[in-house]
VEXLO-487999 format. One record per residue (C-alpha): x, y, z; residue in one letter; residue number from 1. Coordinates in pm, 1 decimal, always signed. Example, Ala and Ser with C-alpha at 12.3 -4.5 7.8 and 13.67 -1.06 7.14 Angstrom:
# residues 2
<pt><X>+1230.0</X><Y>-450.0</Y><Z>+780.0</Z><code>a</code><pos>1</pos></pt>
<pt><X>+1367.0</X><Y>-106.0</Y><Z>+714.0</Z><code>s</code><pos>2</pos></pt>
//
This chain:
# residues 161
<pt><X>+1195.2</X><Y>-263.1</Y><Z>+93.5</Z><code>x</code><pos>1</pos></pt>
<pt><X>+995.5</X><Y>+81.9</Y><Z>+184.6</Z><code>x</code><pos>2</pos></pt>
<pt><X>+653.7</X><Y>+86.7</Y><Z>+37.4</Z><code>x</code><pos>3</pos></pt>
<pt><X>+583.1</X><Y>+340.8</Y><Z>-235.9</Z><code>x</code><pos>4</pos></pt>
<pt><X>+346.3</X><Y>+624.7</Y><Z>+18.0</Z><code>x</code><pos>5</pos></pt>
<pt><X>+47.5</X><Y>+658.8</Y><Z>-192.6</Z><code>x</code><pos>6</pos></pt>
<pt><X>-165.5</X><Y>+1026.1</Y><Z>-140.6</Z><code>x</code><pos>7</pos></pt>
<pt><X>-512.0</X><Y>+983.5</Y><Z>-314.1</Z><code>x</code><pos>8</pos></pt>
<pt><X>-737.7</X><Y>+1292.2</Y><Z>-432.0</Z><code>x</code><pos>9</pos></pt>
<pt><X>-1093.4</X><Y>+1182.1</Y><Z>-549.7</Z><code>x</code><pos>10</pos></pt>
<pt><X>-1412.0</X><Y>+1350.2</Y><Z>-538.7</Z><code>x</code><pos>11</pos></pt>
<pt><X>-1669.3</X><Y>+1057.2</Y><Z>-591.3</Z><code>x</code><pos>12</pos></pt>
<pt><X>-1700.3</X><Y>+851.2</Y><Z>-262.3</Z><code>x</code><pos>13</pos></pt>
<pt><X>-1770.1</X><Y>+518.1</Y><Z>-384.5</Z><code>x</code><pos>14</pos></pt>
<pt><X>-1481.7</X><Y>+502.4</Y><Z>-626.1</Z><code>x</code><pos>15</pos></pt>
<pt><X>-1199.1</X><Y>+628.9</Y><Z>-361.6</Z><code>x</code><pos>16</pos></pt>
<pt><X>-1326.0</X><Y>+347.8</Y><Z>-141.2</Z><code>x</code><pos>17</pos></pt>
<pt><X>-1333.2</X><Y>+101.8</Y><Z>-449.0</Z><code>x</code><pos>18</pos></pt>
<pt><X>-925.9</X><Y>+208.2</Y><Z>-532.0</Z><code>x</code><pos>19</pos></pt>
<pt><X>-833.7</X><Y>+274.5</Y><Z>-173.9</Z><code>x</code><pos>20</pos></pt>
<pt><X>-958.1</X><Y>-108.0</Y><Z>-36.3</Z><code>x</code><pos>21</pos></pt>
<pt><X>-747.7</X><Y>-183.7</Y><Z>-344.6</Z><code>x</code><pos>22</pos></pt>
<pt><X>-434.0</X><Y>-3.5</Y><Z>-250.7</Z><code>x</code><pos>23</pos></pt>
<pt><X>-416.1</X><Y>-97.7</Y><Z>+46.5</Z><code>x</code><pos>24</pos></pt>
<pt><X>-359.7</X><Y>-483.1</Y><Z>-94.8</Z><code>x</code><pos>25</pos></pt>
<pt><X>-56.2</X><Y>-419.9</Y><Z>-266.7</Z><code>x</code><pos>26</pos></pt>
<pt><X>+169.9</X><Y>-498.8</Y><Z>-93.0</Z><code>x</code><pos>27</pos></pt>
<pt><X>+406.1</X><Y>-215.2</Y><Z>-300.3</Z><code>x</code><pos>28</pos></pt>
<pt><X>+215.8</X><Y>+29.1</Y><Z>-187.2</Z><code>x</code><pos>29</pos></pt>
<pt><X>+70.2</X><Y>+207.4</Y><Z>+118.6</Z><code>x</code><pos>30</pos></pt>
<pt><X>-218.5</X><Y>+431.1</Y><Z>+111.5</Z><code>x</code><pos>31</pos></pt>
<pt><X>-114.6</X><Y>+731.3</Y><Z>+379.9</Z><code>x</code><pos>32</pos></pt>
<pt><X>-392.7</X><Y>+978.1</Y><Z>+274.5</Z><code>x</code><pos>33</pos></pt>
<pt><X>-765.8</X><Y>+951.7</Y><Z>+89.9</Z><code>x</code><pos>34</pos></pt>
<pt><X>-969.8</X><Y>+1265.1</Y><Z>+53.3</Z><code>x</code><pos>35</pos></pt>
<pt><X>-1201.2</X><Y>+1436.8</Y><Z>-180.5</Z><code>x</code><pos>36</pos></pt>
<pt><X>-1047.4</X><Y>+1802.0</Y><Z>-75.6</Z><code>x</code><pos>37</pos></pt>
<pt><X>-758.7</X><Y>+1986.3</Y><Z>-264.8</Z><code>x</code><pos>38</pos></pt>
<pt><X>-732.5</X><Y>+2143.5</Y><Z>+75.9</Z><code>x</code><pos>39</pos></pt>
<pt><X>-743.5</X><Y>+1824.5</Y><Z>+295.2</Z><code>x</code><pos>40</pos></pt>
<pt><X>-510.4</X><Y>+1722.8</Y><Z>+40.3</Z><code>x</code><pos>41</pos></pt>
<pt><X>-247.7</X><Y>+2028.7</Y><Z>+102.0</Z><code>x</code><pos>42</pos></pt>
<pt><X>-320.9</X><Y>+2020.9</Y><Z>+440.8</Z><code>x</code><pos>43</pos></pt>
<pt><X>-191.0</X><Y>+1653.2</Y><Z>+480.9</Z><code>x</code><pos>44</pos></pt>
<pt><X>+85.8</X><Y>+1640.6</Y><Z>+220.8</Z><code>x</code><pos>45</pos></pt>
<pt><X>+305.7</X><Y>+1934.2</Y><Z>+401.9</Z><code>x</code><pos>46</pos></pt>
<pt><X>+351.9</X><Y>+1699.0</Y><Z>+660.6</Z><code>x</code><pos>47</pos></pt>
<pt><X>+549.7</X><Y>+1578.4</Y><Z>+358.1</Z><code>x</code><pos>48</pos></pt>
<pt><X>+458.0</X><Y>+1196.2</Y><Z>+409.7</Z><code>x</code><pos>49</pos></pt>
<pt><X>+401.3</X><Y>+1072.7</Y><Z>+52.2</Z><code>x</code><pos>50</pos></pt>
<pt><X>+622.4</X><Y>+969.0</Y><Z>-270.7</Z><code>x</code><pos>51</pos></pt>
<pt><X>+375.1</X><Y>+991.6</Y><Z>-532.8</Z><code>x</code><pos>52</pos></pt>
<pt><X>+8.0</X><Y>+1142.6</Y><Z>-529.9</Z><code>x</code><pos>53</pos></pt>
<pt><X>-285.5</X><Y>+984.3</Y><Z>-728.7</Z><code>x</code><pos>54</pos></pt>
<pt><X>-503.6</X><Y>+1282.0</Y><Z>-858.5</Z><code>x</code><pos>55</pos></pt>
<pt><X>-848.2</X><Y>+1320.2</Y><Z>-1043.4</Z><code>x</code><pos>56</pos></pt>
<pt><X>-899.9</X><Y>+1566.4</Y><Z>-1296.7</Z><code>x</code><pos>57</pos></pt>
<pt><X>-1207.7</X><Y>+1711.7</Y><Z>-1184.8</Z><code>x</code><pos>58</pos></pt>
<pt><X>-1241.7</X><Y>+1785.1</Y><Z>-835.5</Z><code>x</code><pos>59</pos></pt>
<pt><X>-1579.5</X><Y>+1924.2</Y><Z>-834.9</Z><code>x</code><pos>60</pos></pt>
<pt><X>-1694.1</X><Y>+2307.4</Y><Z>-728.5</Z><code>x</code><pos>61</pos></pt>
<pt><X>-1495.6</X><Y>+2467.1</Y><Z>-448.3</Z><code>x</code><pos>62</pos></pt>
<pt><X>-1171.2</X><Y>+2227.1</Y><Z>-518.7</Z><code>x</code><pos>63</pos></pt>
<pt><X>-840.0</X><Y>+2274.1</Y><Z>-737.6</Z><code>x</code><pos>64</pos></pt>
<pt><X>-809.3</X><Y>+2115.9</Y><Z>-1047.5</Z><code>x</code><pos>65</pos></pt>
<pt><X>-601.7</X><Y>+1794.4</Y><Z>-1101.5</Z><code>x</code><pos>66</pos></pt>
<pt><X>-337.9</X><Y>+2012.8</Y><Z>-1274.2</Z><code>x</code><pos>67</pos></pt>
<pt><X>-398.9</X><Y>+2300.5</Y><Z>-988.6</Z><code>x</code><pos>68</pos></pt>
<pt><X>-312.8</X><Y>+2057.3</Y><Z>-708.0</Z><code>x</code><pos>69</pos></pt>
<pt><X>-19.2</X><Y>+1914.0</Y><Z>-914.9</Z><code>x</code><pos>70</pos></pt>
<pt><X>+128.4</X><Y>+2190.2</Y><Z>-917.7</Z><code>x</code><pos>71</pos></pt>
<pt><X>+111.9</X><Y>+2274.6</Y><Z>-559.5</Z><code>x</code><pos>72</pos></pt>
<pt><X>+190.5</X><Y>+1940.1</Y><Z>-437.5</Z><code>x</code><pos>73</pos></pt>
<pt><X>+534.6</X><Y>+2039.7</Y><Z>-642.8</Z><code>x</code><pos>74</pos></pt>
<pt><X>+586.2</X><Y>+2303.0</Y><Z>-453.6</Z><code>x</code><pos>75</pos></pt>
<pt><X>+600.7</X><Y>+2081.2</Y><Z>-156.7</Z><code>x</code><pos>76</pos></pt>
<pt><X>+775.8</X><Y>+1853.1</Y><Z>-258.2</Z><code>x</code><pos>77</pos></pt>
<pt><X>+966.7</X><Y>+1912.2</Y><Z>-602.1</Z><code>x</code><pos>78</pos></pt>
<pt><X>+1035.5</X><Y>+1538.7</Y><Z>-617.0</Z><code>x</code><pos>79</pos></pt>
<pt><X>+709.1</X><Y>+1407.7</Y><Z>-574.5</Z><code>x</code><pos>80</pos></pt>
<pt><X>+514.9</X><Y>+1157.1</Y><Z>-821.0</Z><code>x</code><pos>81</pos></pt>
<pt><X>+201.8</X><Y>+1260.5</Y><Z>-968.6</Z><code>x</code><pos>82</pos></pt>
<pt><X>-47.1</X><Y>+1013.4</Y><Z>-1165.9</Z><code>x</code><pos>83</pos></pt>
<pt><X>-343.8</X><Y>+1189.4</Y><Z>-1291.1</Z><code>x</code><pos>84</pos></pt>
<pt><X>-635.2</X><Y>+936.0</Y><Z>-1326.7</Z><code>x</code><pos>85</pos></pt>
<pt><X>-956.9</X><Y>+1066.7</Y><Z>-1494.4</Z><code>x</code><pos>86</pos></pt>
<pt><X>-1165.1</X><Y>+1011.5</Y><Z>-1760.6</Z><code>x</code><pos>87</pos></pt>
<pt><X>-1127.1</X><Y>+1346.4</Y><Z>-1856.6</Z><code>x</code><pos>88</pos></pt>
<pt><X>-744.9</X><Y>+1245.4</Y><Z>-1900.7</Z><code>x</code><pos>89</pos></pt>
<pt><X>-590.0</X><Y>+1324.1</Y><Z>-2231.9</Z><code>x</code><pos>90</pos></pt>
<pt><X>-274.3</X><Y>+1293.9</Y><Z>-2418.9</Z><code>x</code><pos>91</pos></pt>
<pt><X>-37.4</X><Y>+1561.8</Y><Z>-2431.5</Z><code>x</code><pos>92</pos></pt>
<pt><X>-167.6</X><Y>+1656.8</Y><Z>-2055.0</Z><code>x</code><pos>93</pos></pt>
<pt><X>+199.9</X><Y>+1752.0</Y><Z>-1907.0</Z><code>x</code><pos>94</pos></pt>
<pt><X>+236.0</X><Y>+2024.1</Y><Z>-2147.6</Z><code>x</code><pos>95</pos></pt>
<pt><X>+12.7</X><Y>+2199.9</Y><Z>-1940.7</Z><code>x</code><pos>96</pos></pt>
<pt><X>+211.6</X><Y>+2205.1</Y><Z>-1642.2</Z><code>x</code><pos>97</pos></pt>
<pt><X>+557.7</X><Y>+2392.3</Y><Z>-1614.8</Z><code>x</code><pos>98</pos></pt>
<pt><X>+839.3</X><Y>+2266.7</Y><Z>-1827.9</Z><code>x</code><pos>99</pos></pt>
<pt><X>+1029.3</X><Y>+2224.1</Y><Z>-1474.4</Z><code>x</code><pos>100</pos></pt>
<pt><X>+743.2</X><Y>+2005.6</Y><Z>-1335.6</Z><code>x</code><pos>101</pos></pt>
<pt><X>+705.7</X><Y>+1718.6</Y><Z>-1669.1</Z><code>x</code><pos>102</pos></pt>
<pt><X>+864.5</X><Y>+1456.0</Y><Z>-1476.0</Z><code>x</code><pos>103</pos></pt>
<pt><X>+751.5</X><Y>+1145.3</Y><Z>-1295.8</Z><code>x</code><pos>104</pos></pt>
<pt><X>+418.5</X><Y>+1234.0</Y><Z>-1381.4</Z><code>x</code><pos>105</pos></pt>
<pt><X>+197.4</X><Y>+985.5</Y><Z>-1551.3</Z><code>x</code><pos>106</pos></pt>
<pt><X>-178.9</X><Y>+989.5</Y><Z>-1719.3</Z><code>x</code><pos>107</pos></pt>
<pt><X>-396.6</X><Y>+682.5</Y><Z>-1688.6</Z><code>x</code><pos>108</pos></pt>
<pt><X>-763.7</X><Y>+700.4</Y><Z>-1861.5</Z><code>x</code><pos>109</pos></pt>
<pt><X>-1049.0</X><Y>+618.4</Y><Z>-1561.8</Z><code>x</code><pos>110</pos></pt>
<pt><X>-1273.1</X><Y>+330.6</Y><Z>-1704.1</Z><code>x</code><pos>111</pos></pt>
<pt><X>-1455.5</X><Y>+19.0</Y><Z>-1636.7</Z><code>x</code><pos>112</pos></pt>
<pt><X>-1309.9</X><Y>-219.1</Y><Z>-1556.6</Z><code>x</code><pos>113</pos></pt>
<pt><X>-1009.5</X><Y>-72.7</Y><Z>-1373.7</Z><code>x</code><pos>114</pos></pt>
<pt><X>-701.6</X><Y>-236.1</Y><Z>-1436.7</Z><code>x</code><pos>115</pos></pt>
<pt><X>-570.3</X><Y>-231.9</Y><Z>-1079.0</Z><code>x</code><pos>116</pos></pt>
<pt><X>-213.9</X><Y>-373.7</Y><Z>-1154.0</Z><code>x</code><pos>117</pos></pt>
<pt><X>-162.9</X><Y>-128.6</Y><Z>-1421.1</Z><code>x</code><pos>118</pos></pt>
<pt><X>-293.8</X><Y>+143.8</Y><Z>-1160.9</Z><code>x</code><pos>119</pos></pt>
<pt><X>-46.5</X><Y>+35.0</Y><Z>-870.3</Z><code>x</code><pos>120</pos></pt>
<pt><X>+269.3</X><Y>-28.8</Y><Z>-1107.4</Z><code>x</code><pos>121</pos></pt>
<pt><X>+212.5</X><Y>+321.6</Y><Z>-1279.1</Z><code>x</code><pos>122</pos></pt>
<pt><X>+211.5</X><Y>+451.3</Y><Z>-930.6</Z><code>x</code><pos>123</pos></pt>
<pt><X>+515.6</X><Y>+280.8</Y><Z>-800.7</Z><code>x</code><pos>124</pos></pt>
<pt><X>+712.1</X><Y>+358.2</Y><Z>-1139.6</Z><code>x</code><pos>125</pos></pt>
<pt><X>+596.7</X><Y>+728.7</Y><Z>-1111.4</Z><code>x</code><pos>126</pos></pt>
<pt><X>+732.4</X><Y>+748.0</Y><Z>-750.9</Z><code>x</code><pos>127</pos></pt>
<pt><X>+1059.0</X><Y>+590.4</Y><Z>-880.8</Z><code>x</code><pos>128</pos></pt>
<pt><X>+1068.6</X><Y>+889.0</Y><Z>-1144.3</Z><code>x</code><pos>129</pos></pt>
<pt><X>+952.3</X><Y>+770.2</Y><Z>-1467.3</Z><code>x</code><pos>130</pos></pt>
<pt><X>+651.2</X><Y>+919.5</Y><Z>-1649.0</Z><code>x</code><pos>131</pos></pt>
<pt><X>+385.6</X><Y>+757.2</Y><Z>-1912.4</Z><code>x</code><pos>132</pos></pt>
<pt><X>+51.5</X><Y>+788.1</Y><Z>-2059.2</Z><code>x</code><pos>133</pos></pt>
<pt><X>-190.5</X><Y>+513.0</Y><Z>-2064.5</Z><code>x</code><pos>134</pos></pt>
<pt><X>-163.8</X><Y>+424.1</Y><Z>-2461.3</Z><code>x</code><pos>135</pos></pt>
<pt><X>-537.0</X><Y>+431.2</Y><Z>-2505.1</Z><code>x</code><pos>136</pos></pt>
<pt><X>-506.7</X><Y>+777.0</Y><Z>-2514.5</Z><code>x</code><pos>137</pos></pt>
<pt><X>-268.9</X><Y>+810.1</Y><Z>-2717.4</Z><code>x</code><pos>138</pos></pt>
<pt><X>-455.5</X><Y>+611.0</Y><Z>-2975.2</Z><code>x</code><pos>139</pos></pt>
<pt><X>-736.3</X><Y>+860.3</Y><Z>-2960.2</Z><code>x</code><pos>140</pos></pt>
<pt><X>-510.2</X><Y>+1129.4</Y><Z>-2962.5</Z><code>x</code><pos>141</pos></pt>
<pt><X>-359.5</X><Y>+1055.1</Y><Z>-3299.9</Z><code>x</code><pos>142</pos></pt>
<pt><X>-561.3</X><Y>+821.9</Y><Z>-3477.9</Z><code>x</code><pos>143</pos></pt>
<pt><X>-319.7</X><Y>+830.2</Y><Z>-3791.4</Z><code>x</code><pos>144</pos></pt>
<pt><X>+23.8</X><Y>+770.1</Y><Z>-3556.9</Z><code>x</code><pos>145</pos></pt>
<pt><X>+178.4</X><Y>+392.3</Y><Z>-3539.9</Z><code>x</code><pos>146</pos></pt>
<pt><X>+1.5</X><Y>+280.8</Y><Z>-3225.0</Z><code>x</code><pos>147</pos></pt>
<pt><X>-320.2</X><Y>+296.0</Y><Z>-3407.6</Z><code>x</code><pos>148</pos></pt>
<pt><X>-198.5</X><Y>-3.6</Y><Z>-3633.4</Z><code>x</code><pos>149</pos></pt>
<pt><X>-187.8</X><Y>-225.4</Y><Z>-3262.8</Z><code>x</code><pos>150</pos></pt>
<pt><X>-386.7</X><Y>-477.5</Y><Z>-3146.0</Z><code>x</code><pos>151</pos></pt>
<pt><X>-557.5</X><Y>-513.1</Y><Z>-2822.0</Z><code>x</code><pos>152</pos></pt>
<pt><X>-334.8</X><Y>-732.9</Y><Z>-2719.3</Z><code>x</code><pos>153</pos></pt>
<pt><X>-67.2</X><Y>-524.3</Y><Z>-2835.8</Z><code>x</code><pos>154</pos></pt>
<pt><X>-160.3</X><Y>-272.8</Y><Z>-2656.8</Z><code>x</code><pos>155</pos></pt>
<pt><X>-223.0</X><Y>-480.6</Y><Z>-2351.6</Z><code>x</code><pos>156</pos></pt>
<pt><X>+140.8</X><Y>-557.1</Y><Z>-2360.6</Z><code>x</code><pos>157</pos></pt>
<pt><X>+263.2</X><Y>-135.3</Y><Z>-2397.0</Z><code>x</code><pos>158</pos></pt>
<pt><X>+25.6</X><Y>-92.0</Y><Z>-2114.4</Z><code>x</code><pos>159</pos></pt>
<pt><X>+235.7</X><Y>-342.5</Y><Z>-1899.8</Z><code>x</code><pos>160</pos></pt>
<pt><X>+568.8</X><Y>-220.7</Y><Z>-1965.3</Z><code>x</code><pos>161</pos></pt>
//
């Protein structure tokens, strides 16, 4: 079985060599690209060597957003995964891109600890074309909606699926 080609955009140093020595790991997974530069990024992935790209939000001064280098990575390749990983992550975050572009893309909330397994799987199910949001955020999205009611372990569980 292929691995799942993993393209990684980060603009702090120390975590992209935290997540990266973790990618590299999994065995589901290979890490083809690292960089802290939406054009490093661009650059690399019209060589067209990646299945799903794991984006931050923020990019700092002089970058593309997140949702900016989405959005060009699509028009690379249409087919492409995209997992935007943040803490500036919300719910609701795909409606911002192009109705033709809400697929296999997936929000997960940056925080400490970092759940690696959640991290890789989310990745390899994006590149395989689903989509999901990490259900913390949906809890803060809509305080009043039925996965406020879960538990932590509950949504432990949702998180794994």
């Amino acid at each position: 079985m292929r691995r799942i080609r993993v393209l990684y955009v980060e603009d702090d140093l120390a975590l992209m060599s935290l997540v990266s020595q973790q990618l590299q790991t999994d065995e589901r997974l290979e890490l083809v690209h690292a960089t802290g530069s939406s054009d490093s990024c661009l650059e690399f992935a019209n060589g067209g060597l990646f299945d799903v790209a794991l984006l931050d939000l923020a990019l700092g001064s002089g970058n593309s957003s997140g949702l900016e280098l989405a959005v060009a990575l699509r028009s690379i390749d249409p087919h492409c995964g995209i997992v935007i990983f943040s803490q500036h992550a919300k719910a609701g975050l795909e409606e911002r891109l192009p109705d033709d572009q809400r697929f296999s893309f997936s929000v997960l909330e940056k925080r400490a600890p970092i759940d690696f397994e959640l991290l890789a799987s989310s990745l390899v199910r994006t590149a395989e074309g689903f989509s999901s949001t990490d259900p913390s955020l949906l809890m803060s999205a809509k305080a009043e909606s039925p996965l406020a009611s879960l538990s932590p372990r509950d949504l432990e569980i949702l998180r794994m699926l």
